[in-house]
C-alpha positions as a Python dict, from the first residue, in 0.01 Angstrom:
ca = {
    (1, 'X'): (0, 0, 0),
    (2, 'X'): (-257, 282, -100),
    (3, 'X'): (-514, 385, 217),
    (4, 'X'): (-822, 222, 179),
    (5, 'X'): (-989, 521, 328),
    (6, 'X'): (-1007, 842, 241),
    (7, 'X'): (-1211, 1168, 331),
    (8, 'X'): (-1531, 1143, 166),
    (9, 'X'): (-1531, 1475, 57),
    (10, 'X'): (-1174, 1461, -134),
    (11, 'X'): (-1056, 1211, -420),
    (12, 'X'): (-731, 1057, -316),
    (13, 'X'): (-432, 1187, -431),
    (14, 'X'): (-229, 990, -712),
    (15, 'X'): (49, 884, -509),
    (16, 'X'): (-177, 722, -331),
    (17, 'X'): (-332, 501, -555),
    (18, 'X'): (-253, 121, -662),
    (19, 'X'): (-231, 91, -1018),
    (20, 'X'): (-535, -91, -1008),
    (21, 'X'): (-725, 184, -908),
    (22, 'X'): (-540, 423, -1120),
    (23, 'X'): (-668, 214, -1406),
    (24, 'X'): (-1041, 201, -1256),
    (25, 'X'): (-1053, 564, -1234),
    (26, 'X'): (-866, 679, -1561),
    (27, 'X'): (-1142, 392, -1703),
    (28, 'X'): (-1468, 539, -1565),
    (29, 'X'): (-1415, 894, -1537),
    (30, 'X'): (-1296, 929, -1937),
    (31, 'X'): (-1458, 1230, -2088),
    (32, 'X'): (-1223, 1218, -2364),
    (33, 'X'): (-1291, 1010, -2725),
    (34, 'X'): (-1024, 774, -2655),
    (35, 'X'): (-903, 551, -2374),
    (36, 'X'): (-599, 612, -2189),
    (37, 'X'): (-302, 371, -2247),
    (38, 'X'): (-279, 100, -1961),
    (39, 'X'): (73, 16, -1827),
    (40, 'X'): (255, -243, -1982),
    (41, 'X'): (134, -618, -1943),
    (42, 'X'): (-185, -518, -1811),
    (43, 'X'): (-506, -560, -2037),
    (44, 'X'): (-725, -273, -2185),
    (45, 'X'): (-1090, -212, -1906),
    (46, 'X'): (-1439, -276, -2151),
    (47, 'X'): (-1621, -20, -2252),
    (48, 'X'): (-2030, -31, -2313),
    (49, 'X'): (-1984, 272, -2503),
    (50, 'X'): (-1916, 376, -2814),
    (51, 'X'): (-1614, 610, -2758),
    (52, 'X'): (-1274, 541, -2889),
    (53, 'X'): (-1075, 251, -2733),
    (54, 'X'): (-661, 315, -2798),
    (55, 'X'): (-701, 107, -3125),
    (56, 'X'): (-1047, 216, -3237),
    (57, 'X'): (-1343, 319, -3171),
    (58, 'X'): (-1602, 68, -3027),
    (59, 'X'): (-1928, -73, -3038),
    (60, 'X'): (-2189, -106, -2757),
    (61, 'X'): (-2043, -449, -2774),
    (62, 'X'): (-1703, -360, -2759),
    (63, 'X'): (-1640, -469, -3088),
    (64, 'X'): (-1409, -294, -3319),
    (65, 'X'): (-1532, -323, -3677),
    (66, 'X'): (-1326, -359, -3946),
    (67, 'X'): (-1147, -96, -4143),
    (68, 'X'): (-1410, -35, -4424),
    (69, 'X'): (-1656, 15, -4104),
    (70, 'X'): (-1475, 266, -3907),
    (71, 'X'): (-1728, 547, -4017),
    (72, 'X'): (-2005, 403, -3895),
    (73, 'X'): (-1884, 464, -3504),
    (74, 'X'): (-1579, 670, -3568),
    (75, 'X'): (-1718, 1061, -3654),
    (76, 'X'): (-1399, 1164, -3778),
    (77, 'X'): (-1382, 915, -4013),
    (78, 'X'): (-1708, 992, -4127),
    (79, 'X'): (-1608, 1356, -4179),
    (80, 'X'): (-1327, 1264, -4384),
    (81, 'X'): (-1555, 1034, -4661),
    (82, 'X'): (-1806, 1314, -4604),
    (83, 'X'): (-1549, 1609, -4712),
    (84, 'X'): (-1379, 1447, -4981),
    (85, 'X'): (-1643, 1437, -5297),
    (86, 'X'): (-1797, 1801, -5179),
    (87, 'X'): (-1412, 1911, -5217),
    (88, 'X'): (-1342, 1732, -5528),
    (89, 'X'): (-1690, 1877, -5682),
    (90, 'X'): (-1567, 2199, -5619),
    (91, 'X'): (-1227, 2208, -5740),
    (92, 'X'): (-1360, 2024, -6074),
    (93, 'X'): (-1659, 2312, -6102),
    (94, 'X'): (-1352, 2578, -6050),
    (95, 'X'): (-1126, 2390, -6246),
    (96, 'X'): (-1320, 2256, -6508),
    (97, 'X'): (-1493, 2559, -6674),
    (98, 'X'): (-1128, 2657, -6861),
    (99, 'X'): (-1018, 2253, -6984),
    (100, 'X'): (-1364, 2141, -7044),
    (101, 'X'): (-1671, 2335, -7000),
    (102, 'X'): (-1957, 2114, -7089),
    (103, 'X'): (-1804, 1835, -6937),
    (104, 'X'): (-2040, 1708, -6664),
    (105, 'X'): (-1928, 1696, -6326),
    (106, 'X'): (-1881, 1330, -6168),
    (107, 'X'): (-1941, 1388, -5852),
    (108, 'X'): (-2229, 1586, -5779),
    (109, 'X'): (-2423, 1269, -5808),
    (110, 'X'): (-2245, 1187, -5461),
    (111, 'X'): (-2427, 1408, -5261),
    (112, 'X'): (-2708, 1570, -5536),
    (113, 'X'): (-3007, 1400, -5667),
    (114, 'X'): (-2926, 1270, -6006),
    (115, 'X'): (-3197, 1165, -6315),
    (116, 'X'): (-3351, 1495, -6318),
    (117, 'X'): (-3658, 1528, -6585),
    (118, 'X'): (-3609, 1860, -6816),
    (119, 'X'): (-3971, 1846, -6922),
    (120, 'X'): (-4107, 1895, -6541),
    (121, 'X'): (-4180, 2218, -6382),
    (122, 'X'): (-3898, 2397, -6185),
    (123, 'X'): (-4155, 2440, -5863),
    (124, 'X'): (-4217, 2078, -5896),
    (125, 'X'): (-3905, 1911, -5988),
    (126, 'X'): (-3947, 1520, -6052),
    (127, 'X'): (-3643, 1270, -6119),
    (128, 'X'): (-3643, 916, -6322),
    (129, 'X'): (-3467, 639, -6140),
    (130, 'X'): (-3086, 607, -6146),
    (131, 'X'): (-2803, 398, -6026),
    (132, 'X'): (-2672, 682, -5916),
    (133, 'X'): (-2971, 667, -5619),
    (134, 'X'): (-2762, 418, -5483),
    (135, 'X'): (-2389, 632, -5433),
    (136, 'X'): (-2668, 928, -5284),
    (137, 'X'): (-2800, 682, -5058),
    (138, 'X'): (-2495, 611, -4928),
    (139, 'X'): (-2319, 917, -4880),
    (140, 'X'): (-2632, 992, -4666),
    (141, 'X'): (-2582, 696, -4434),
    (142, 'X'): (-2250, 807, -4404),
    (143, 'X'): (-2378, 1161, -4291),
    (144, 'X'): (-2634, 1019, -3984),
    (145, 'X'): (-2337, 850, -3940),
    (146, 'X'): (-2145, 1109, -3829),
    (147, 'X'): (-2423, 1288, -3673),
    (148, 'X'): (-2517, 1012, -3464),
    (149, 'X'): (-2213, 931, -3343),
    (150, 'X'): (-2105, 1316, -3311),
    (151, 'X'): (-2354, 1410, -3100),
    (152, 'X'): (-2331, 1093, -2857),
    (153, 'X'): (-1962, 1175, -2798),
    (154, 'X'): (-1960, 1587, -2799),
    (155, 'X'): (-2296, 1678, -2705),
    (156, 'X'): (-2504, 1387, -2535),
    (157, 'X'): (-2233, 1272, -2309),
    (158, 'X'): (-2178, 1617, -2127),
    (159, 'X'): (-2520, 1668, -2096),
    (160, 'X'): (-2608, 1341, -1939),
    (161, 'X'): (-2333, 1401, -1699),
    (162, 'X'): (-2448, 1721, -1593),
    (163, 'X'): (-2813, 1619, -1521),
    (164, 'X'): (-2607, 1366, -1277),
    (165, 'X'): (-2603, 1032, -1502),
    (166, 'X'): (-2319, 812, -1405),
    (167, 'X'): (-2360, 490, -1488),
    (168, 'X'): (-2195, 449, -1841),
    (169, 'X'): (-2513, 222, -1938),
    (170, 'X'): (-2776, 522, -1853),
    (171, 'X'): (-2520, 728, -2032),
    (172, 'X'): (-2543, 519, -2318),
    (173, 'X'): (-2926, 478, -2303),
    (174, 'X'): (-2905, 855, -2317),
    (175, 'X'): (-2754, 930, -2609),
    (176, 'X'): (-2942, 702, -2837),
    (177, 'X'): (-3264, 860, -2707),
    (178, 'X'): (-3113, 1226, -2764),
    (179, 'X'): (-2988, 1125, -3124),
    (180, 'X'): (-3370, 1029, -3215),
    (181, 'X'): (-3522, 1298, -3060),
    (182, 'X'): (-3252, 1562, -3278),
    (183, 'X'): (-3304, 1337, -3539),
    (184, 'X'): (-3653, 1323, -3542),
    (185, 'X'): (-3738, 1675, -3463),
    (186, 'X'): (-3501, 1801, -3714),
    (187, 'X'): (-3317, 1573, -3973),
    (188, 'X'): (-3668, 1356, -4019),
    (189, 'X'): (-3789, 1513, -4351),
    (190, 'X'): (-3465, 1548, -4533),
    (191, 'X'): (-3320, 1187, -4383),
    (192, 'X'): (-3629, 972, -4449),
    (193, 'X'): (-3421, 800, -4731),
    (194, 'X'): (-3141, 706, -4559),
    (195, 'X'): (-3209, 619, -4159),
    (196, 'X'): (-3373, 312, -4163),
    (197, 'X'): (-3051, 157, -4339),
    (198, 'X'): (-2807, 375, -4069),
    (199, 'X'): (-3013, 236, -3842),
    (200, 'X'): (-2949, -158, -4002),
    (201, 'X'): (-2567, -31, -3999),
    (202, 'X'): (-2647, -1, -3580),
    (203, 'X'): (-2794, -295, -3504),
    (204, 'X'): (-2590, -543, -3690),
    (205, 'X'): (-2278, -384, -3532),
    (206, 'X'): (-2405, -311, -3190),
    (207, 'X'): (-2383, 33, -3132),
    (208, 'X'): (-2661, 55, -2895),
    (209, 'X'): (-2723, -223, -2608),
    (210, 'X'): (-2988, -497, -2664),
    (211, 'X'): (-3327, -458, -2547),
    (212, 'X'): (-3588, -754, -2445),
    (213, 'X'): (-3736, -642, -2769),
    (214, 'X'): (-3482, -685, -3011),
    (215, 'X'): (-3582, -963, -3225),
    (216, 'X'): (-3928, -730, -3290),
    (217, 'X'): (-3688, -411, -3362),
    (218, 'X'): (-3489, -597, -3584),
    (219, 'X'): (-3853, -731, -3810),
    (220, 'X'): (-3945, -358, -3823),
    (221, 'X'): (-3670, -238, -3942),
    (222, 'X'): (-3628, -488, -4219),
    (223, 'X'): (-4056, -478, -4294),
    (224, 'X'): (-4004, -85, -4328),
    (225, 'X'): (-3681, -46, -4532),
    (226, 'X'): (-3914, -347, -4718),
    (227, 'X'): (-4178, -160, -4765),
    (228, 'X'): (-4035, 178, -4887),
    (229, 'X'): (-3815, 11, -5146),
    (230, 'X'): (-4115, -121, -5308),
    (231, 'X'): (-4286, 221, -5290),
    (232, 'X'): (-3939, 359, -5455),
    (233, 'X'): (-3986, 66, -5752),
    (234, 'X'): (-4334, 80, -5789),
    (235, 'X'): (-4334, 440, -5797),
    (236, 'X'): (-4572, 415, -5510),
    (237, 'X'): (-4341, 677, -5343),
    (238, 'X'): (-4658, 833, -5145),
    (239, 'X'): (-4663, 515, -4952),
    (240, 'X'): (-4344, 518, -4862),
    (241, 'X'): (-4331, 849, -4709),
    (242, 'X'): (-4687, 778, -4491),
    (243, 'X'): (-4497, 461, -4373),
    (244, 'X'): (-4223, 702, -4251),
    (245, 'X'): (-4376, 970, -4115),
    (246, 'X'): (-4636, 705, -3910),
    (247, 'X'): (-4307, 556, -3755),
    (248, 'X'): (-4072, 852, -3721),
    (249, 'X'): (-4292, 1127, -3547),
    (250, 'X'): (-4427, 933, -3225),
    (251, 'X'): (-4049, 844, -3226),
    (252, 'X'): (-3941, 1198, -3128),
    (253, 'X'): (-4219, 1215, -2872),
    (254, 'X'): (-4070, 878, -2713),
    (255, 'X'): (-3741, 971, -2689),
    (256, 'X'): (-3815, 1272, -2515),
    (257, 'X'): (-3991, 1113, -2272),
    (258, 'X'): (-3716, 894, -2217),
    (259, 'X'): (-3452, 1142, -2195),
    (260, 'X'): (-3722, 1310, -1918),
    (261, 'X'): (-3688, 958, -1722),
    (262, 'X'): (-3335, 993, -1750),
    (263, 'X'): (-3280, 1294, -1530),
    (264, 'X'): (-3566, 1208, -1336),
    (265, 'X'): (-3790, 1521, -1446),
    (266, 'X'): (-4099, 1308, -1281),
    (267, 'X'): (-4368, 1552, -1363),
    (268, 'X'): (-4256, 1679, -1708),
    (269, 'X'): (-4144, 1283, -1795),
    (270, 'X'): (-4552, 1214, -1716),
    (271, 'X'): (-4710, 1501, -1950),
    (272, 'X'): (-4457, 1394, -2175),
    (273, 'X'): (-4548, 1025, -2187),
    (274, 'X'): (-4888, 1083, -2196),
    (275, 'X'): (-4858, 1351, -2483),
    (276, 'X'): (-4666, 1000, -2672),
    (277, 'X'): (-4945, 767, -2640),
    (278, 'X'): (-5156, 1000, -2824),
    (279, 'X'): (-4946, 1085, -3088),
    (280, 'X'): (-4854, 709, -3109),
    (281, 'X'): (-5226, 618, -3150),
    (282, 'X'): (-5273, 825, -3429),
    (283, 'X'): (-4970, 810, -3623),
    (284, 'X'): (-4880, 426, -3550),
    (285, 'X'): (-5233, 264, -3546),
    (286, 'X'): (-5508, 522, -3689),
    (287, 'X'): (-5277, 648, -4012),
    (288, 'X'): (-5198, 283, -4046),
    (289, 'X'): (-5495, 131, -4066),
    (290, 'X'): (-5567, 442, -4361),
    (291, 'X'): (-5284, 286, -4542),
    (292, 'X'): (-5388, -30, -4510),
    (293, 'X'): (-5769, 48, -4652),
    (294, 'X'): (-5656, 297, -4908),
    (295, 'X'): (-5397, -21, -5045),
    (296, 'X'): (-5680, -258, -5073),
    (297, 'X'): (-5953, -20, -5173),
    (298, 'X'): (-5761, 205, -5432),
    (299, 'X'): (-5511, 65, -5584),
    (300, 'X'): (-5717, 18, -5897),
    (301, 'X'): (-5679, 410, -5911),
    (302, 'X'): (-5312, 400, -6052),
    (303, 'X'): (-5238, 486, -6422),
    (304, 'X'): (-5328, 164, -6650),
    (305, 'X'): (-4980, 238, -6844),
    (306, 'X'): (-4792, 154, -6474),
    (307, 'X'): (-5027, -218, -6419),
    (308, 'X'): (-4754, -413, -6604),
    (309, 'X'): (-4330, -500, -6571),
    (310, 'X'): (-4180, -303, -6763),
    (311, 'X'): (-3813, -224, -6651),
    (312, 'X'): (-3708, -20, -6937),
    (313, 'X'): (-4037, 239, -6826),
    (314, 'X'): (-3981, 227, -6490),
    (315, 'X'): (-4294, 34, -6416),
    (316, 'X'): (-4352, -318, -6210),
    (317, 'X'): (-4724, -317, -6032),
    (318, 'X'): (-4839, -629, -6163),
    (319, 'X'): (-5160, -703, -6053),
    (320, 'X'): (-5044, -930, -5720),
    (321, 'X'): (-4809, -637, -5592),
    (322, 'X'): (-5106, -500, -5397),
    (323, 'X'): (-5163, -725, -5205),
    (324, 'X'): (-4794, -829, -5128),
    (325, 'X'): (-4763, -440, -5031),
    (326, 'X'): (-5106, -467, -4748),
    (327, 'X'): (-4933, -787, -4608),
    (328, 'X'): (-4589, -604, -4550),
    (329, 'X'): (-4822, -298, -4376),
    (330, 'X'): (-5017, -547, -4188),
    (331, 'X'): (-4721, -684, -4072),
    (332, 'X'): (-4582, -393, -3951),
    (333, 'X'): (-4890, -279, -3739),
    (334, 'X'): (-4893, -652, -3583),
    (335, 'X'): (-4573, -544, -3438),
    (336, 'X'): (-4667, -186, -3379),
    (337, 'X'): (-4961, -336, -3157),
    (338, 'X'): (-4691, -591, -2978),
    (339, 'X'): (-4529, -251, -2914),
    (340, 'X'): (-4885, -76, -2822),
    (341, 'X'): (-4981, -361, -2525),
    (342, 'X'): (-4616, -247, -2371),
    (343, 'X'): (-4689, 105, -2360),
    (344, 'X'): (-5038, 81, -2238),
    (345, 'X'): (-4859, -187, -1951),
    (346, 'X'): (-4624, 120, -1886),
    (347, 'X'): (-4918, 331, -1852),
    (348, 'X'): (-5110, 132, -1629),
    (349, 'X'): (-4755, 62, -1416),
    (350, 'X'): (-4756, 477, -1407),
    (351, 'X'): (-5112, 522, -1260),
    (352, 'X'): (-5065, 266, -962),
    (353, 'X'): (-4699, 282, -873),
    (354, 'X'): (-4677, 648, -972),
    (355, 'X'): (-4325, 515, -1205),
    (356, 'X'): (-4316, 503, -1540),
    (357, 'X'): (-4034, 282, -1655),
    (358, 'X'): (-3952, 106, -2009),
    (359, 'X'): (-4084, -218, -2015),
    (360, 'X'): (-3825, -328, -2297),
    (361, 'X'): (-3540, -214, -2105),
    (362, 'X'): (-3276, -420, -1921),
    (363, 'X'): (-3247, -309, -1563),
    (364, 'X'): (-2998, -31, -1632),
    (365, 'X'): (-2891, 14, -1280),
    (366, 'X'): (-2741, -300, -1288),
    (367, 'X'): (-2454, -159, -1462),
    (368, 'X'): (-2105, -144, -1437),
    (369, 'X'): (-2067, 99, -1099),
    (370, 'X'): (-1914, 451, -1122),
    (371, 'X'): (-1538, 521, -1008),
    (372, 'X'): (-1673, 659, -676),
    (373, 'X'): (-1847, 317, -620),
    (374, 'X'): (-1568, 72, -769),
    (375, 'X'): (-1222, 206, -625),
    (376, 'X'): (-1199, 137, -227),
}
């Protein structure tokens, strides 16, 4: 039988180890993107991660989605879909000039906006509606995709573990906040089309771990994908984007935060928190309440051509689409302000306890413990 005791300074040495522990430690110390085979008869550990198990990758869950939904948690099968039209649109453009040389090419409405108007100005290119929005819309869900899940394998997971995370549900909480704050601070303006439905994709398969607020998180996301596919039919695409830059930019201020609680960065995690609330005010509440006014007040403003359903023009605001639009807003700042009372308890928690911890979060160091804490 294996020593129960060993220096503390030293890990003990294979040999020495039961298979049970050999399993425990090959389990929680896995940098790698897929599990290690267990020996025969024995079941495969859990994960609460999204890395690979040895027959897929996983969910936060632990589920293993089927096939057709591999590239929603597996990056290299997101690469693959990803690679595969940009390659075939290239061979056809080198290819295609000598056969056929007006023929259009198929798939450059894949990845390129399609519906293009010749009559509008080259500085200010504008584009009719197509079914082809639809194949670009999802070739861009694929691609967040793969970034998500990309960076929360290669890039988040070191990083957590070298600012001293161990717990695989910290590590986890980690690299969905590092995701929004890349995606946030960088992808935001060209991805505004596609993350809300990613982020649909997430939640119905579990890649990040339930929070007490779930239920709301799930409303907003369905209100705001709501809300900007009526400002896509209703050509009310101004809308749209003010709904999505109110929601998105406090987002990257939050995360960082977070990931500033994470590796306990007290002081910076503070200025950083406070910095939020402001920009959360503003963006969430005070740019809200502007859509919600300038809905009600000026929507008598648009083109009289557009006030009637007509689907071969491209227009559909009837006259009780207004209103239908400021109830979908004023939805979505009733749960921005369930969302508001949280961070100002936070807050409030920060000035007397001098802690400033996520009121929506499930205690996270009630996780599964590290190798170091489980083997004996």
């Amino acid at each position: 039988m294996a020593p129960r005791h060993t220096h503390p300074g030293k890990r003990p040495a294979v040999s020495q180890l039961s298979t049970a522990q050999i399993e425990k430690l090959s389990h929680y110390q896995l940098d790698s993107p897929s599990l290690p085979q267990t020996p025969p008869g024995s079941s495969t550990p859990s994960r609460t991660g999204s890395p690979a198990s040895s027959n897929g990758f996983l969910s936060a869950s632990g589920r293993v989605p089927p096939w057709w939904l591999q590239w929603a948690i597996n990056p290299y099968v997101a690469l693959k879909l990803l690679a595969t039209p940009v390659v075939l649109y290239f061979n056809w453009k080198l290819v295609t000039p000598y056969v056929a040389p007006d023929l259009p090419n198929p798939f450059a409405p894949i990845f390129l906006l399609s519906g293009y108007i010749a009559d509008s100005k080259p500085e200010q290119p504008r584009y009719a509606k197509s079914y082809n929005d639809l194949i670009f819309l999802a070739y861009y869900i694929v691609f967040f995709s793969f970034v998500r899940e990309y960076l929360a394998i290669k890039v988040s997971r070191p990083v957590a573990r070298y600012f001293g995370l161990r717990k695989e549900g910290k590590i986890v909480r980690f690299a969905e906040q590092f995701y929004a704050l890349v995606y946030f601070a960088f992808f935001g303006a060209w991805g505004y089309f596609s993350y809300w439905l990613q982020q649909l994709i997430v939640l119905v398969l579990g890649l990040e771990k339930p929070r007490k607020d779930y239920n709301m998180l799930v409303a907003h996301h369905f209100i705001t994908l709501w809300l900007v596919g009526w400002s896509y039919f209703l050509n009310m695409t101004i809308i749209g984007s003010a709904v999505y830059m109110s929601m998105d930019i406090p987002d990257a201020f939050f995360a960082a935060s977070k990931l500033l609680n994470y590796i306990q960065w007290e002081r910076a995690k503070m200025v950083a928190f406070g910095t939020f609330i402001g920009v959360w005010t503003y963006f969430r509440h005070y740019l809200n309440f502007k859509m919600l006014w300038s809905v009600w007040y000026e929507s008598h403003l648009a083109p009289e051509d557009s006030k009637q359903w007509n689907w071969s023009a491209g227009t559909y605001l009837v006259s009780w689409l207004p209103t239908f639009v400021f109830v979908s807003i004023f939805a979505l700042q009733m749960l921005n302000l369930f969302w508001y009372w949280l961070i100002w308890k936070i807050l409030i928690k920060a000035i007397i306890t001098r802690t400033a911890d996520d009121e929506r979060s499930d205690d996270e160091d009630e996780d599964e413990p590290t190798a170091n804490e489980k083997h004996d």
